[in-house]
N, C-alpha and C positions, 0 to 999 in steps of 0.2 A: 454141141448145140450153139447156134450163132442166132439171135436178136439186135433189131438196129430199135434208139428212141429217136421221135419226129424231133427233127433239130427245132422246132419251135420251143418243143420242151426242156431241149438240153440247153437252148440259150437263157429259157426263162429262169431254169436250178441256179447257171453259173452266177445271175445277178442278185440271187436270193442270197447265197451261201458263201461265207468269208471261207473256204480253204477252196481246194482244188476239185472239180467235176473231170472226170479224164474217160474219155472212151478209146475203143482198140486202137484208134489211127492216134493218138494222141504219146507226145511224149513223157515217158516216166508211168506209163499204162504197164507195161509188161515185170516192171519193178514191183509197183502197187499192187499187181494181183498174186507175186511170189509170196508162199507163206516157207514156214518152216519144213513142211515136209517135200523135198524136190521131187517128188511122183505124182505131188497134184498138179494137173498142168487145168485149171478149166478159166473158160474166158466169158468172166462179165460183160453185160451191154453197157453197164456204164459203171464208172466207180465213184464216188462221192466222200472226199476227204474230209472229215466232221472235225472243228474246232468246238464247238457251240452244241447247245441243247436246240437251239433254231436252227443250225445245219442239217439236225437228223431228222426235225421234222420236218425240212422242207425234202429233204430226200425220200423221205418214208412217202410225203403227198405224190411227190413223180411217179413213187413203182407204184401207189394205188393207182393213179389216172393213166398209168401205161396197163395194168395190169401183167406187171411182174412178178417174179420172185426176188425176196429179198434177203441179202446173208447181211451178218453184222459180222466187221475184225476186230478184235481185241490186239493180243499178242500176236493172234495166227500160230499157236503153235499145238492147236489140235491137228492129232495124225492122221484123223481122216479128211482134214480141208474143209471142213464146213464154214470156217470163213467167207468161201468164195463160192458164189452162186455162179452155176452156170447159165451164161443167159439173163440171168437177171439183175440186180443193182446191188451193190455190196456197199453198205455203210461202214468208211472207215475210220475207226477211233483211233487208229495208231499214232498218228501227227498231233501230236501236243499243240496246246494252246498258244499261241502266238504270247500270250504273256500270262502265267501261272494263274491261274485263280483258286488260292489257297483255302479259303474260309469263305462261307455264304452260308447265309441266313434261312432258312427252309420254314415256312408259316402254310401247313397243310400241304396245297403241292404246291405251290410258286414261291421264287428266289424275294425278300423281303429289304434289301437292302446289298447295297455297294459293297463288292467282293474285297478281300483284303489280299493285298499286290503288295510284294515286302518292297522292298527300295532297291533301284538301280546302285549298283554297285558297280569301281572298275574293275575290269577282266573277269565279272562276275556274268557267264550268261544267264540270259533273262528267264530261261529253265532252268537255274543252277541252285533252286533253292529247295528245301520239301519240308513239310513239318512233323513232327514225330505225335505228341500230344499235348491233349488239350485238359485243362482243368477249372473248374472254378468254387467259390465260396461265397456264395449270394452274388452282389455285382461282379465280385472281385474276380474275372475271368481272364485268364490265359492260357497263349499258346506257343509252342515252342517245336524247333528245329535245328536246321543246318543246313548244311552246304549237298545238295542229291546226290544220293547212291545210286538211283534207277533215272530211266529219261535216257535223253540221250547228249545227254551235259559231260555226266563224269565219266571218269578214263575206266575201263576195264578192270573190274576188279578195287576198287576206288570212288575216293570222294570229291566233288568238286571243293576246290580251294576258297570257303569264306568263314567268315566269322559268325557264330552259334546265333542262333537266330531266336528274339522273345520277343513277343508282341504282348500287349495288356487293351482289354478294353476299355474302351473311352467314348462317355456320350455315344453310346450306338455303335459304335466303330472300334474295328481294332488298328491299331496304332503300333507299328514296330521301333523296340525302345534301340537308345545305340548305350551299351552295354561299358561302363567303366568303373576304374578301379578295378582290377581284377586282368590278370594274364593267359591269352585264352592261344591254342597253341594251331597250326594253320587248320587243321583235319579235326578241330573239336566241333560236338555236337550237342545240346538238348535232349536227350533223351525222351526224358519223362518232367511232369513239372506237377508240384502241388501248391494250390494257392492257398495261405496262411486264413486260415478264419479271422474273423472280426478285424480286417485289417488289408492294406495295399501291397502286400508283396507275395513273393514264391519262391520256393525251393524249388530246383531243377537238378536233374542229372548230370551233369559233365561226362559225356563221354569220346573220347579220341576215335577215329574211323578203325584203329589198328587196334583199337583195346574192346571193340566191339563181342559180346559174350565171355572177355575175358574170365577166367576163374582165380587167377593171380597177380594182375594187376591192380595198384591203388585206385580206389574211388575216388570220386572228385565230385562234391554236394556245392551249388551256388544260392547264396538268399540273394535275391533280387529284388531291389525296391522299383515304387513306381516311376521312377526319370531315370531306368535304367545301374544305377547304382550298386555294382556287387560285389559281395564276399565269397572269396569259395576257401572248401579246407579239405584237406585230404586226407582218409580215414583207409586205416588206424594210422593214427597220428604216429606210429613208430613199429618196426616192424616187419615183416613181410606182409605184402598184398592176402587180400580176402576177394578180392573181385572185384568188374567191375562193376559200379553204379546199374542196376535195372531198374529199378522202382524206388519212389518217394512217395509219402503219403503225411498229410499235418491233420489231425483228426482234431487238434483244438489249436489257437493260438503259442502256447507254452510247449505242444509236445509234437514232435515231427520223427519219422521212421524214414528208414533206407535200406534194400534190401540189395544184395548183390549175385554177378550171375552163379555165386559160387553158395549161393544160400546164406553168407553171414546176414544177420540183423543188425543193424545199430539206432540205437534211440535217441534222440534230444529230445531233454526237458531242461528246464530255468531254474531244475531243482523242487516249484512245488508237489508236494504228493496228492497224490487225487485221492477224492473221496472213497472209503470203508466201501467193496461192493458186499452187498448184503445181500443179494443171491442166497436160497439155500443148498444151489447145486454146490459152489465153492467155499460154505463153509469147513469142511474137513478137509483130512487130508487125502490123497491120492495112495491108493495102495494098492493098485490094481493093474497091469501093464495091458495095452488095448489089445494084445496077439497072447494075452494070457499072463498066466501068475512066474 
């Protein structure tokens, strides 16, 4: 199936839209319509490379006013190509944002506020970053990362080369902190992060790209103040490994959990004991195994 759009159209998409508009005659068209499966061979009237949430709907307005069909790309690694409209305009999301937009604000359905874009770094590309999670404790919000495993920054099978990535917000804004005191190794990451109640800092994960689900590698737990300031410690402090760091969680000030990919638990507290729970489910004891006696 072969469709042409009125070049008035196509010139009007190309000045609307910050990525690329490529129809058949056009270079780098026959790449843009390959998907994963090499049997699909079908050829779009036009293609429309989407940076922006404004790219898709300026594309989505052309195939209603051409009265097209329209396919959306993702990955393109469904086996039947539905990717790729025959004939009609294919919206594609494959082409990363010309500069990451990590964090944004979402107030019903429109963006509220200035996206947070971690800091140029050298021989860091500008797609070389991605954030793992996010946490917070009333204002006390943060976010954390590292260096991307996905995109098309890092090497096969691998992490882009930077240093773990924490952001904290500030006045409306998140703010990425530069991380000191503390030795942080090239391929370490952020995991997970919990922000300490009544208070400006977090615990984070430390985890390595090579020790990622590890079951017998040491943990590695960072407190992180707010100008960036941290401590990390590595658990069990003596030993053989229990795993790596997955999960952190501070449920009050004084008491902070860790859990690893190997299932150990470990706890901090400051020492105080918390209140008698008076539940009358947990006042006796357990005598009863849950698959039986």
């Amino acid at each position: 199936m072969s469709a042409t759009v009125e070049d008035g159209l196509v010139r009007e998409l190309t000045a609307r839209v910050s990525g690329q508009v490529l129809a058949p005659t056009d270079a780098g068209y026959d790449k843009a319509r390959a998907v994963h499966n090499g049997l699909v061979d079908k050829r779009p009237a036009l293609i429309v490379r989407c940076r922006t949430a404004d790219d898709v709907v300026a594309g989505l307005a052309l195939a209603r006013r051409a009265g097209l069909e329209v396919s959306v790309r993702g990955g393109g690694h469904n086996v039947a190509g539905r990717a790729v409209t025959d004939g009609g305009v294919m919206i594609d999301l494959a082409e990363p944002e010309p500069v990451p937009r990590l964090i944004h604000a979402i107030d019903g359905t429109s963006f509220v506020n200035d996206p947070f874009e971690p800091a140029p770094l050298p021989d860091v590309p500008v797609e070389g970053s991605e954030l793992l999670a996010l946490d917070g404790a009333g204002p006390n919000l943060w976010a954390v990362g590292g260096g991307a495993t996905s995109g098309p920054a890092p090497p096969p099978e691998g992490a882009v080369v930077r240093p773990p990535l924490a952001a904290r917000l500030v006045g409306g804004a998140f703010e990425e902190l530069s991380l000191s005191g503390a030795s942080f190794g090239p391929a370490d990451r952020l995991a997970d992060v919990a922000a300490i109640p009544a208070g400006d800092e977090a615990l984070a994960a430390v985890v390595p790209f090579v020790d990622r689900r590890s079951v017998n590698s040491k943990a590695t737990v960072a407190r992180i103040g707010p100008s960036g300031a941290t401590a990390t410690v590595r658990l069990p402090s003596s030993g053989s490994g229990r795993g790596a760091a997955a999960r952190v969680a501070c449920p009050a000030p004084n008491e902070c959990w860790m859990v690893t990919w190997a299932g150990w638990i470990f706890h901090y507290s400051d020492g105080t004991l918390p209140p008698l729970d008076t539940e009358p489910a947990f006042e006796g004891t357990i005598d009863v195994y849950p698959k039986g006696p």
